[in-house]
C-alpha positions in Angstrom: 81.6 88.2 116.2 79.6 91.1 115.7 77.1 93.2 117.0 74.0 95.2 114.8 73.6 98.6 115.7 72.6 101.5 113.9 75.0 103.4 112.5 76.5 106.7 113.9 75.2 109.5 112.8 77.3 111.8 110.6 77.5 115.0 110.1 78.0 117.1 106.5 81.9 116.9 107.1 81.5 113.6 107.3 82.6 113.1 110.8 80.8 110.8 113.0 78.4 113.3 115.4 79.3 110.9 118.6 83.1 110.7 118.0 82.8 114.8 117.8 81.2 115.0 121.1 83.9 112.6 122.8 86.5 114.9 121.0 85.0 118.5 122.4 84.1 116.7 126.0 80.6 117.0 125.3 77.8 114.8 127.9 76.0 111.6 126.2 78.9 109.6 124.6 82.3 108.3 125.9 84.8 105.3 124.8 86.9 103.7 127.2 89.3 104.2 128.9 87.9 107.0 131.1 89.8 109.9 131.1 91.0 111.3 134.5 92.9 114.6 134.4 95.4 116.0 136.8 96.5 119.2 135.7 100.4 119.9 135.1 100.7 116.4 136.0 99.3 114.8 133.1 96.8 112.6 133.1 95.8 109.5 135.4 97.0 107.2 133.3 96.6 103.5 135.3 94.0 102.8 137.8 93.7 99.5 138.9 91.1 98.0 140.9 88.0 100.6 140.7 85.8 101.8 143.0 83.1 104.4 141.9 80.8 106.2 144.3 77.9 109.1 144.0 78.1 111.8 146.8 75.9 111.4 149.2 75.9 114.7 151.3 72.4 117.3 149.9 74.2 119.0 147.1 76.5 117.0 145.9 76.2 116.1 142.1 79.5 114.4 141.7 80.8 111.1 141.1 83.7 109.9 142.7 86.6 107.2 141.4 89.3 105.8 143.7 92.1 103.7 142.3 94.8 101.4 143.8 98.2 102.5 144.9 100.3 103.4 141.5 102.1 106.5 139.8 99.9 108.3 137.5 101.5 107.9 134.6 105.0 107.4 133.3 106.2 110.4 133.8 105.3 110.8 137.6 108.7 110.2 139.5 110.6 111.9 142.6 113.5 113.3 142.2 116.0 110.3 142.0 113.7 109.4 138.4 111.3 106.7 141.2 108.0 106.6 140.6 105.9 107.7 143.3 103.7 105.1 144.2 100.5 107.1 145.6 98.4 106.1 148.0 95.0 105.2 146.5 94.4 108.0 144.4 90.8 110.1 143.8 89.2 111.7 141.3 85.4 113.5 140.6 83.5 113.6 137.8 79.7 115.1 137.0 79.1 113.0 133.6 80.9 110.0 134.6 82.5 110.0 131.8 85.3 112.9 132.0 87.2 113.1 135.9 89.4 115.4 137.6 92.1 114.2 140.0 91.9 115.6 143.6 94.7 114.2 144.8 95.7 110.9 147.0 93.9 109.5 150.2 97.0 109.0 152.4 100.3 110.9 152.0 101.6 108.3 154.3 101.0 104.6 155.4 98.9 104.4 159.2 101.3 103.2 161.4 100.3 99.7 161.5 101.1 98.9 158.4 104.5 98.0 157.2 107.0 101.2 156.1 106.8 99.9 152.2 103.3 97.5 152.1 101.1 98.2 149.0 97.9 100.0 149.6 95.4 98.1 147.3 91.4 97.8 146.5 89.9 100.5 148.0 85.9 100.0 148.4 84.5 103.4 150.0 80.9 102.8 151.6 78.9 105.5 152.9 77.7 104.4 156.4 76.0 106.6 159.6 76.7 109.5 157.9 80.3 109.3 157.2 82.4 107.6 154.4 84.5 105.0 154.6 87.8 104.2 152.9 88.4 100.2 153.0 92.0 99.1 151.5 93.8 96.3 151.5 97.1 96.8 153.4 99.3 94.1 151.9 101.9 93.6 154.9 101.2 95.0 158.7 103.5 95.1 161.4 102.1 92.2 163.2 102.4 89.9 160.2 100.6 89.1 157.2 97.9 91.0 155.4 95.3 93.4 156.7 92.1 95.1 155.6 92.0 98.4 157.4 89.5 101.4 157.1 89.8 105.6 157.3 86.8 107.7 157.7 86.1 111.2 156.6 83.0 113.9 156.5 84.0 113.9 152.7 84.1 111.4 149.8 87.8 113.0 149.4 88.9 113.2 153.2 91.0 114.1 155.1 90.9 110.2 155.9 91.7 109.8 159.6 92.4 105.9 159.8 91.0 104.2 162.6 94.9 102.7 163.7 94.1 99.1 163.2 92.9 96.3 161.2 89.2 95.7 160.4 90.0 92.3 159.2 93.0 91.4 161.0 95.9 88.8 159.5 94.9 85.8 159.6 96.0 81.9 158.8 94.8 80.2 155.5 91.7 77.5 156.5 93.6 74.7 155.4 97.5 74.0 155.0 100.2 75.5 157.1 98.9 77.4 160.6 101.8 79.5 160.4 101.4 80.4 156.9 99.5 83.9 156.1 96.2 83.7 154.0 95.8 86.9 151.5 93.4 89.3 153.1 92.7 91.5 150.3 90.1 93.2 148.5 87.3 94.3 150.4 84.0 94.8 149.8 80.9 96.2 151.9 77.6 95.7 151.9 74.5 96.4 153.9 71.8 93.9 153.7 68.0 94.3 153.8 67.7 94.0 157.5 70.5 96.4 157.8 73.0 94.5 158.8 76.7 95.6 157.4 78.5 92.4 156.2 82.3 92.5 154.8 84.3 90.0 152.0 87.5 89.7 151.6 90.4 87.3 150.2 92.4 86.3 147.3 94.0 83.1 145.8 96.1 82.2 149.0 93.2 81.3 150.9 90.4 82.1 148.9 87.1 84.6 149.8 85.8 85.3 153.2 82.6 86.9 154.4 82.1 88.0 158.0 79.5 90.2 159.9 80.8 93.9 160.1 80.2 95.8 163.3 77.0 98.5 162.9 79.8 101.5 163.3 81.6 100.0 160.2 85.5 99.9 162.2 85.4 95.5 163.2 84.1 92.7 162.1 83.4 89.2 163.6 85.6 86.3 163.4 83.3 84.2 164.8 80.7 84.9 161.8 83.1 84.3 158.9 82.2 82.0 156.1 84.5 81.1 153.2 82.6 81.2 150.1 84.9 81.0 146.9 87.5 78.9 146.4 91.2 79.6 146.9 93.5 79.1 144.0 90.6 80.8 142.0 88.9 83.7 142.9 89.7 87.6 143.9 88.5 91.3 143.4 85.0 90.2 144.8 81.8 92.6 144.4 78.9 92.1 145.7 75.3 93.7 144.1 72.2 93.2 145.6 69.2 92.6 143.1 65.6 91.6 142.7 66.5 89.6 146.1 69.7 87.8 145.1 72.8 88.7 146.3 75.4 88.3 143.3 79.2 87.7 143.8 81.5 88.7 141.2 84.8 87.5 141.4 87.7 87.7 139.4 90.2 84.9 138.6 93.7 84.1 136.7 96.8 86.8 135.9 96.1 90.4 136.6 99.4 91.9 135.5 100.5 89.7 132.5 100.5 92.5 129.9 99.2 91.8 126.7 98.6 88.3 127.5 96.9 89.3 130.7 93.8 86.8 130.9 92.5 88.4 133.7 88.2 87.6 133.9 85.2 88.4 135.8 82.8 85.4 137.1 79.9 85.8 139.0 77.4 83.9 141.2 74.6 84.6 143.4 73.0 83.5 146.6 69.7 84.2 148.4 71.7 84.8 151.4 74.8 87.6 151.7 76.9 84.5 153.2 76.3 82.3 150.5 76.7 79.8 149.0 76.7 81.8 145.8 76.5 79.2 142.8 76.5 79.6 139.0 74.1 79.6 136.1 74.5 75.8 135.8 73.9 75.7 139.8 77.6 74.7 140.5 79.3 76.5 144.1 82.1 79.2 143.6 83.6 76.9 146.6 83.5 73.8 144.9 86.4 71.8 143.9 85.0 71.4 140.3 85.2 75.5 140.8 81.8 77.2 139.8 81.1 81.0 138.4 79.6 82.0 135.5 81.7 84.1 132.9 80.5 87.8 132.8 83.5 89.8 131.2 86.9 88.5 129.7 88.5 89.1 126.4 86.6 89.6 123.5 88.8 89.6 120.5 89.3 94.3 120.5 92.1 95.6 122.0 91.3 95.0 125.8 93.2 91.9 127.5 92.9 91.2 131.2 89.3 93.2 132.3 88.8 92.9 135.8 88.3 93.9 140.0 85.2 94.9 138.9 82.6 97.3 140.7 78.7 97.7 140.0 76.7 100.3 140.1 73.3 101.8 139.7 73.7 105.3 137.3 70.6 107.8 138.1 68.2 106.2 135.5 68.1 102.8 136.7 70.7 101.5 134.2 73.5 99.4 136.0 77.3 99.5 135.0 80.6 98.2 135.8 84.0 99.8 136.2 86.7 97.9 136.1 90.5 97.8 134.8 92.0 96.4 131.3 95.3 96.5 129.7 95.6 97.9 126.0 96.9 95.0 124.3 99.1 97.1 122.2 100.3 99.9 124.9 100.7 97.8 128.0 103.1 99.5 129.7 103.2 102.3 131.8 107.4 102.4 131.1 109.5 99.6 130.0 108.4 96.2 128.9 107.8 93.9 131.6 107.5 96.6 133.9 104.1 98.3 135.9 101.4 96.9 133.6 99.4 100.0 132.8 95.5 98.9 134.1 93.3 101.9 133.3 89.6 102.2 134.2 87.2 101.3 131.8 83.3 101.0 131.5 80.3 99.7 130.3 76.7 98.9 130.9 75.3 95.7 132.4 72.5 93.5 130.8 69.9 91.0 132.9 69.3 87.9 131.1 67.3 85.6 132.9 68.4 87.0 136.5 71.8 87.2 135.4 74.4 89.8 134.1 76.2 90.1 130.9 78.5 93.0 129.8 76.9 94.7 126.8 74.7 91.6 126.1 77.6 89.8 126.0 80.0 91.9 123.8 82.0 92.6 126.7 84.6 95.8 126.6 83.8 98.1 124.6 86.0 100.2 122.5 84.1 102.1 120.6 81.6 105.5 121.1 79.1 104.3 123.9 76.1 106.5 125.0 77.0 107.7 128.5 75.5 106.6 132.0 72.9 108.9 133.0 74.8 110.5 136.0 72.3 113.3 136.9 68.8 113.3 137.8 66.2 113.5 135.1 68.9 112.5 132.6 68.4 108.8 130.8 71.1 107.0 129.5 70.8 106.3 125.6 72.2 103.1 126.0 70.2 100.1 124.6 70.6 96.6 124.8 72.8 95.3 121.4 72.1 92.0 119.6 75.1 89.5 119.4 75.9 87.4 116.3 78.3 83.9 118.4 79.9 81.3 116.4 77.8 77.9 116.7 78.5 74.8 114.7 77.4 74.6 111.0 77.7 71.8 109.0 80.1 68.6 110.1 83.5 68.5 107.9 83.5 64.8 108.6 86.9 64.8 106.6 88.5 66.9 109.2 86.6 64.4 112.3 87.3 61.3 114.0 84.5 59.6 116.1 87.6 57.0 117.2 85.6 54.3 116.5 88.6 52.0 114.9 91.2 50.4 116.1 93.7 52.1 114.7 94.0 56.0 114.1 93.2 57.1 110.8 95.9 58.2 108.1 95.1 62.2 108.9 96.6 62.4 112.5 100.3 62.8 113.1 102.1 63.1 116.2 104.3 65.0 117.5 106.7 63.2 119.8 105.1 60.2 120.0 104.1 58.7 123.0 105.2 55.1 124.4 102.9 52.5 123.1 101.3 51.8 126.0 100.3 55.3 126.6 98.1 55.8 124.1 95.6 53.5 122.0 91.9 53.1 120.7 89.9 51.6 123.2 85.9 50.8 122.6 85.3 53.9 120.7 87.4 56.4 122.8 91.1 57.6 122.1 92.9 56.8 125.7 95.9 59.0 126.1 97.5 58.7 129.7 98.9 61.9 131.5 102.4 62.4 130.7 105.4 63.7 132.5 105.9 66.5 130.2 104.1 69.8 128.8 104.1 72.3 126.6 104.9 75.2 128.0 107.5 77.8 127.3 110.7 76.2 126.8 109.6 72.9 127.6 108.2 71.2 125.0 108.7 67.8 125.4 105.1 66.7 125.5 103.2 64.2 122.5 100.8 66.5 120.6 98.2 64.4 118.7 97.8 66.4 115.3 95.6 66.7 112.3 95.1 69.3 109.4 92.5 72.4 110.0 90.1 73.3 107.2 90.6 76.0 105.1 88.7 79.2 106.6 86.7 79.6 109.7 85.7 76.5 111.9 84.8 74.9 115.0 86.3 72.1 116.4 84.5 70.2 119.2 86.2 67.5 121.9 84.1 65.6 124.4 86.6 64.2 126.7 87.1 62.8 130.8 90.0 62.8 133.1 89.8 60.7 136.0 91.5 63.2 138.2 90.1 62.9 142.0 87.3 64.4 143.2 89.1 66.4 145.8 92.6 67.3 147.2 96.0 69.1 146.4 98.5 69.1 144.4 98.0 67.2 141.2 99.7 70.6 139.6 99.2 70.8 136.4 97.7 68.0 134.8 95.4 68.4 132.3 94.0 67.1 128.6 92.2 68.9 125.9 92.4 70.4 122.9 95.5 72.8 121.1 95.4 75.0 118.1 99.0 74.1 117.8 101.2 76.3 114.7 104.4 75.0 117.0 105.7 74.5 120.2 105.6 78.1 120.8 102.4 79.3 119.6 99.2 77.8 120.2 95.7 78.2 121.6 95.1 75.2 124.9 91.8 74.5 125.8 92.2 71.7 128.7 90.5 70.6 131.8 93.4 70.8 134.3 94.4 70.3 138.4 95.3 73.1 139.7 96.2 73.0 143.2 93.2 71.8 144.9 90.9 72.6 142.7 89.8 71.6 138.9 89.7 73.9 136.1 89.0 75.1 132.3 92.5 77.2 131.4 92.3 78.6 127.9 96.0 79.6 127.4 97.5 81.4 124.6 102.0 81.0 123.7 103.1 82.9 120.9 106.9 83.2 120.3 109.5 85.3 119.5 108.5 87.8 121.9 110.2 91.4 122.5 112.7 91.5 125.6 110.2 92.2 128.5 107.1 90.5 126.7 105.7 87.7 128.3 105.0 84.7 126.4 102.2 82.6 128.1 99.1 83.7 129.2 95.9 81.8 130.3 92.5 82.7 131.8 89.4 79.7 133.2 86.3 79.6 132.0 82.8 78.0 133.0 82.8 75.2 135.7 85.0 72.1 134.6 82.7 68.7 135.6 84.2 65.3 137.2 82.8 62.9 134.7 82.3 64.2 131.0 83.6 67.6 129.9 82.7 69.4 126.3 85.0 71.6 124.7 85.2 74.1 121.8 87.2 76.2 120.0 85.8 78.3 117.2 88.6 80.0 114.6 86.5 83.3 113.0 88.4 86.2 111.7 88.0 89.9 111.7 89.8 93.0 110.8 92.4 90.6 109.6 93.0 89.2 112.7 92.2 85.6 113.5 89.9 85.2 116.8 89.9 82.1 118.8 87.0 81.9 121.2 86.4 78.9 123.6 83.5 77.7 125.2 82.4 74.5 127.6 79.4 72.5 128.4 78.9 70.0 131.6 76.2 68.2 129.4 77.0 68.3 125.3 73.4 70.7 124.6 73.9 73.7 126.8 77.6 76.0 126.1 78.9 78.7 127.8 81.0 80.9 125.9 84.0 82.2 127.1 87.0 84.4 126.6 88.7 85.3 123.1 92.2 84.9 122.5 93.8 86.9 119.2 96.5 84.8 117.3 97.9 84.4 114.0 98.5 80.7 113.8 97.6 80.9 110.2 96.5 77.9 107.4 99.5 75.8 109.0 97.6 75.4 112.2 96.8 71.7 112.9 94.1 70.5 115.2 95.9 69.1 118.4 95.3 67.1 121.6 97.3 66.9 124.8 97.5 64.8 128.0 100.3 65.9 130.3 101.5 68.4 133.3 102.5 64.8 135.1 101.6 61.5 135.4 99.5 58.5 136.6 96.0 59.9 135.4 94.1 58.8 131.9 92.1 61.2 129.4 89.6 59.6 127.3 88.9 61.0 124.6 85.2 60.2 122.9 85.1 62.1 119.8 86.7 64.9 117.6 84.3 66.7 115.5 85.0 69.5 113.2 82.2 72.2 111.7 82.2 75.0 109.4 81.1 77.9 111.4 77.8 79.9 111.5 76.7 82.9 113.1 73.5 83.4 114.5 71.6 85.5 117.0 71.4 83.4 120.3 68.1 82.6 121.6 
């Protein structure tokens, strides 16, 4: 994938003019991550779920970033070599581009929240004059998770908290009454009649929305709506646009370090209460789980992208911040420890009423033209065209239509199955749902193999798995597609049960690993469907790396693309399918088609 822009300009040492001015701190150009400095302390070197304001008081030109509870950097520890975990940390900027830490909200937890609770997701709003500091407070005296607020005259305090939850603790809508939903990650907005309304939630329990009171310190039980399914969706944002009202979400593994698959999804409603539903007109609630992919992985060196805010710089041009992991530093100390999430940004697209990062690059991680931060200034970001990988012509050598009635000479399995479990049935491949997977150190499920071409290609599945409609906990059954080198590293592309909902997971194992290094890692994509389900997987390469990027389609004409895993599974890869996570359910699968690949602008 690729994107055609002009080139940089260069200068008579040959140096590239834009990569000078990020050098010398210069306005008009930046590359991600943002830089935040603090002094003799170093440099702010993780910031996890971002928030970004503009000062609102006459006179104020800055910008101002606020960042979850974490150290700033590896080197930030007490005494006894501890990190200090601080308390949502600040910083201010002019350009938006370079930032100055100013130091940390709290210096101590409010007294209703437990002695050693995380203090997470702060959202600061701007409301009757004042600002307010919204944070998750992960555990509270009374039990359970909180969202509490703290007000100031200024965008950096002193925060005086208001002594009590705004959204109190609260049990999950379904399952156990005495269990604790996840009241995290809030967000505030103020709708066109005025009206303040407040979301909240995370995977235990999914998203919430409920009426917040006019002086911005309680909101209404009695108004609350759940509007994104749990087992799914966190980090919500919510942007208000040509009259829509557009939820983005974020799903899957924050903190898996370079196999973090961490993704933004979005949908939108005419309403701030929903129901917010996707491109394809699917609901974030549903159990068939909607939400259009916005940001993931795109092939560079930035895993995991998520807990995304949007905002509006002073030209008109939107932009998200948002966290990432550097896939090849993602640490802030010792493997496996505090994954190292700092701020990154880039420029939002509309296409057709909705968003795309970049015009659907995603992260970027090369010289961008800044956000125009000050009046008068414009931004010289422009819109870049896209080459995607789309099917060329068929290979029909390396394609089965399963039209026989016995499989063809080219597939070979791995473990077989029992008979019974898997045969040729009218011009489908049936494969039942076995007790068994391929996951870490169990591998002890059938794989269904055949040779890839030589090169790049595509390889298309349309399958169906007769998993019901609704209800938990058919964990984790699933059928689709593998890249499969072994039984430690592979690309899955499956529709799968998870909990109580249904799911794309694109997962990525590679093996050996470092001590520390994790091994799995999977993000979702587009809405998985009840009947028919299309799959893909295109194989390009760049910079010598092999990509792996999968998409979906509810319908075989229209495909949404979605994240990029990085592999090297080399020529040995074989094309694979699977049907496992547990038993008593049938895949069906209609075809296996294989293309070389072309890219081509989208329309």
């Amino acid at each position: 994938m690729g994107c055609q822009q002009a080139p940089p300009t260069v200068n008579l040492s040959g140096a590239s003019t834009e990569a000078q001015n990020v050098r010398e701190g210069r306005p008009g150009t930046y590359r991600n991550k943002l830089t935040i400095n603090a002094g003799p302390l170093g440099t702010v070197d993780t910031c996890a779920d971002p928030d970004i304001v503009r000062g609102q008081q006459p006179g104020d030109r800055q910008w101002y970033l606020y960042c979850t509870t974490d150290p700033l950097n590896a080197g930030d520890r007490d005494a006894n070599g501890n990190f200090n975990f601080r308390l949502i940390t600040m910083a201010k900027s002019t350009d938006l581009v370079n930032w100055t830490y100013v130091g940390d909200a709290f210096s101590q937890r409010p007294s209703w929240v437990w002695p050693d609770a995380g203090m997470w997701a702060p959202e600061v709003a701007y409301l009757n004059g004042k600002y307010f500091l919204y944070y998750t407070a992960s555990d509270t005296v009374r039990g359970g998770s909180a969202i509490g607020v703290a007000t100031s005259d200024s965008p950096t305090g002193p925060w005086v908290d208001s002594g009590g939850p705004v959204v109190e603790p609260q049990r999950p809508p379904v399952g156990d009454p005495n269990a604790r939903r996840w009241v995290f990650d809030a967000d505030v907005i103020q709708d066109t009649s005025g009206q303040n309304w407040i979301y909240y939630g995370s995977y235990f329990g999914g998203v919430a929305v409920r009426k917040l009171s006019a002086d911005g310190l309680r909101s209404d039980p009695a108004t609350q709506k759940e509007i994104a399914s749990a087992n799914r969706y966190e980090g919500s944002n919510v942007f208000q646009k040509d009259g829509w009202y557009y939820l983005f979400a974020s799903a899957t593994d924050c903190c898996r370090g370079p196999l973090t698959g961490y993704s933004v999804f979005v949908g939108r409603s005419r309403s701030p209460d929903g129901p917010f539903l996707d491109r394809d007109g699917v609901d974030l609630s549903a159990t068939y789980v909607g939400g259009t992919p916005m940001l993931s992985m795109n092939g560079n060196r930035w895993v995991g992208p998520g807990h995304n805010a949007v905002f509006t710089d002073a030209s008109g041009q939107d932009w998200t911040v948002y966290h990432a992991i550097d896939r090849f530093d993602p640490y802030l100390a010792q493997p496996g420890g505090l994954n190292k999430r700092p701020a990154l940004l880039d420029p939002i697209d509309w296409e057709s009423g909705w968003p795309t990062v970049r015009g659907g690059l995603g992260a970027s991680d090369e010289v961008m033209p800044a956000p125009a931060a000050q009046p008068g200034q414009r931004s010289a970001y422009r819109t870049p065209k896209e080459k995607v990988a789309q099917p060329g012509k068929l290979l029909a050598a390396f394609s089965d239509e399963f039209n026989g009635t016995t499989l063809d000479g080219a597939w070979t399995w791995i473990r077989p199955p029992a008979p019974s479990a898997a045969s040729l049935e009218g011009g489908v491949l049936r494969f039942d749902t076995q007790n068994a997977d391929l996951f870490g150190d169990i591998n002890n499920a059938s794989v269904l193999t055949r040779p890839v071409p030589q090169g790049d290609y595509l390889v298309e599945v349309k399958l169906s798995v007769n998993l019901p409609g609704s209800g938990c906990c058919f964990n984790f059954r699933q059928a689709g597609l593998v890249i499969y080198g072994n039984d430690d590293n592979f690309v899955k592309l499956t529709q799968a049960s998870i909990w109580d909902t249904r799911q794309i997971e694109f997962a990525k194992e590679q093996g050996p690993v470092a001590p520390g290094f994790p091994r799995y890692g999977n993000t979702v994509l587009s809405a998985a469907a009840p009947d028919a389900i299309w799959l893909r997987i295109a194989r390009t390469t760049e910079n010598g790396e092999e990509l792996y990027t999968a998409s979906t389609s509810r319908n075989g004409t229209t495909w949404t693309r979605g994240s990029t895993w990085t592999h090297q599974l080399d020529a040995n890869a074989r094309i694979g399918l699977v049907s496992m996570g547990g038993p008593d359910f049938t895949a069906r699968f209609d075809y296996v088609r294989v293309y070389n690949v072309k890219e081509k602008f989208p329309k």
